[in-house]
C-alpha positions as CSV (number, residue, x, y, z in Angstrom):
1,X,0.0,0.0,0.0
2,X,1.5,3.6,-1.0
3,X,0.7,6.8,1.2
4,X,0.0,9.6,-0.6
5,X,1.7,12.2,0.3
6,X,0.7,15.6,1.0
7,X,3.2,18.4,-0.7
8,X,3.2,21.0,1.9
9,X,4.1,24.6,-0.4
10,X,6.3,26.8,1.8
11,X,7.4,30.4,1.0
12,X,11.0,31.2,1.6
13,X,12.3,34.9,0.6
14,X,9.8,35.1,-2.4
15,X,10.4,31.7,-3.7
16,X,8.0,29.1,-3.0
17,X,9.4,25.5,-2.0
18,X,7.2,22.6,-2.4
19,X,7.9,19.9,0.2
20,X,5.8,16.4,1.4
21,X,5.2,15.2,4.8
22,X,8.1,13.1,4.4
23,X,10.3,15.8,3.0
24,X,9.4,17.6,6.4
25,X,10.1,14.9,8.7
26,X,13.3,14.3,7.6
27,X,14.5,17.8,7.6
28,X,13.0,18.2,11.1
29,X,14.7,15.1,11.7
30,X,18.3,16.2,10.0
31,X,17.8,19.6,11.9
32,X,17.9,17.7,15.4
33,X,21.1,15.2,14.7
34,X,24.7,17.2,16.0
35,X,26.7,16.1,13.4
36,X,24.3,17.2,10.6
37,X,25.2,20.5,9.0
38,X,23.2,23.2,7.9
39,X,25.0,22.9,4.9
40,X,23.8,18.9,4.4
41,X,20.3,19.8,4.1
42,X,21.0,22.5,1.8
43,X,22.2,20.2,-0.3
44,X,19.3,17.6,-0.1
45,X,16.7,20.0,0.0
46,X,17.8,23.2,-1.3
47,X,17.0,25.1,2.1
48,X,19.0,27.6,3.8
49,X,19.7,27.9,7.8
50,X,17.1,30.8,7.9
51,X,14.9,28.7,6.2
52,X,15.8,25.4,8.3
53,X,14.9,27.7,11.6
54,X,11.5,29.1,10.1
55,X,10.5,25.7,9.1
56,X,11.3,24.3,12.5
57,X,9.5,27.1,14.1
58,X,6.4,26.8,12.3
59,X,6.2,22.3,12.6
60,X,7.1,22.3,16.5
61,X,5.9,23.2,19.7
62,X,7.2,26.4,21.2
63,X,8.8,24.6,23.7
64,X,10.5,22.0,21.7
65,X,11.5,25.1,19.2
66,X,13.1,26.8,22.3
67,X,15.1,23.8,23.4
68,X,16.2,22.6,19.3
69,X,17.6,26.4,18.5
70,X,19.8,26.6,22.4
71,X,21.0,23.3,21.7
72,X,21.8,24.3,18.4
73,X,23.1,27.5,18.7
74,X,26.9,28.0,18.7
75,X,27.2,24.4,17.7
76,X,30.1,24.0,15.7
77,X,29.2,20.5,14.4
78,X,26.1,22.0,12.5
79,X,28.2,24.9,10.4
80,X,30.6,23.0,8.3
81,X,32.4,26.2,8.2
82,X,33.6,25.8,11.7
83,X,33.5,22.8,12.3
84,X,36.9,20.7,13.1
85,X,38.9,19.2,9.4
86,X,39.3,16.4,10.6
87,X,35.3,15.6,10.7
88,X,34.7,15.3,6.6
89,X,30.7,13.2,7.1
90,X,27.7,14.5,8.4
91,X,26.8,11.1,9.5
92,X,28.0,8.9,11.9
93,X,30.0,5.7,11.1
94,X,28.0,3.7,13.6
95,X,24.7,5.0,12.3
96,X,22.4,3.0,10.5
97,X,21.4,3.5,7.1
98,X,18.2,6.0,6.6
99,X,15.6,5.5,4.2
100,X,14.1,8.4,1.8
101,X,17.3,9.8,1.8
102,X,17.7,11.9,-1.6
103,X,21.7,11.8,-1.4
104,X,23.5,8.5,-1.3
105,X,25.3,7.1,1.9
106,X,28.8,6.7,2.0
């Protein structure tokens, strides 16, 4: 049995970014992992940090908002600019491979 998936239009800056249920969850889900850079879901789904943060603000609790962008902030495992050389993956070697993933695993 397929879900259908509900495509969810958000509107970024003046440009409008169509995105499923799925699409959502996973970026919610990216957003939360430490060593997941902004950068990474750039990539995958073509949304900047601002973007990342308005999206994360609008799915979540105000609560859970609160505690994702102090946990977050001043990270230096989610800006790959600042972030140690010698960590070169956004994933974990000991994590397990994740489905719906647009970009391949290494």
């Amino acid at each position: 049995m397929i879900e259908s998936q509900i495509i969810t239009t958000w509107e970024f800056n003046a440009k409008n970014i169509n995105l499923s249920t799925n699409d959502i969850d996973r970026i919610i889900e990216m957003a939360w992992e430490d060593r997941t850079t902004f950068e990474a879901i750039e990539v995958q789904f073509g949304l900047k940090e601002k973007e990342v943060i308005d999206l994360m603000r609008n799915e979540m609790k105000a609560s859970s908002f609160k505690m994702w962008r102090k946990r977050t902030s001043g990270r230096s495992t989610k800006h790959s600019a600042i972030r140690g050389v010698d960590v070169t993956r956004f994933k974990c070697s000991r994590q397990k491979t994740i489905s719906h993933n647009k970009i391949s695993k290494r």
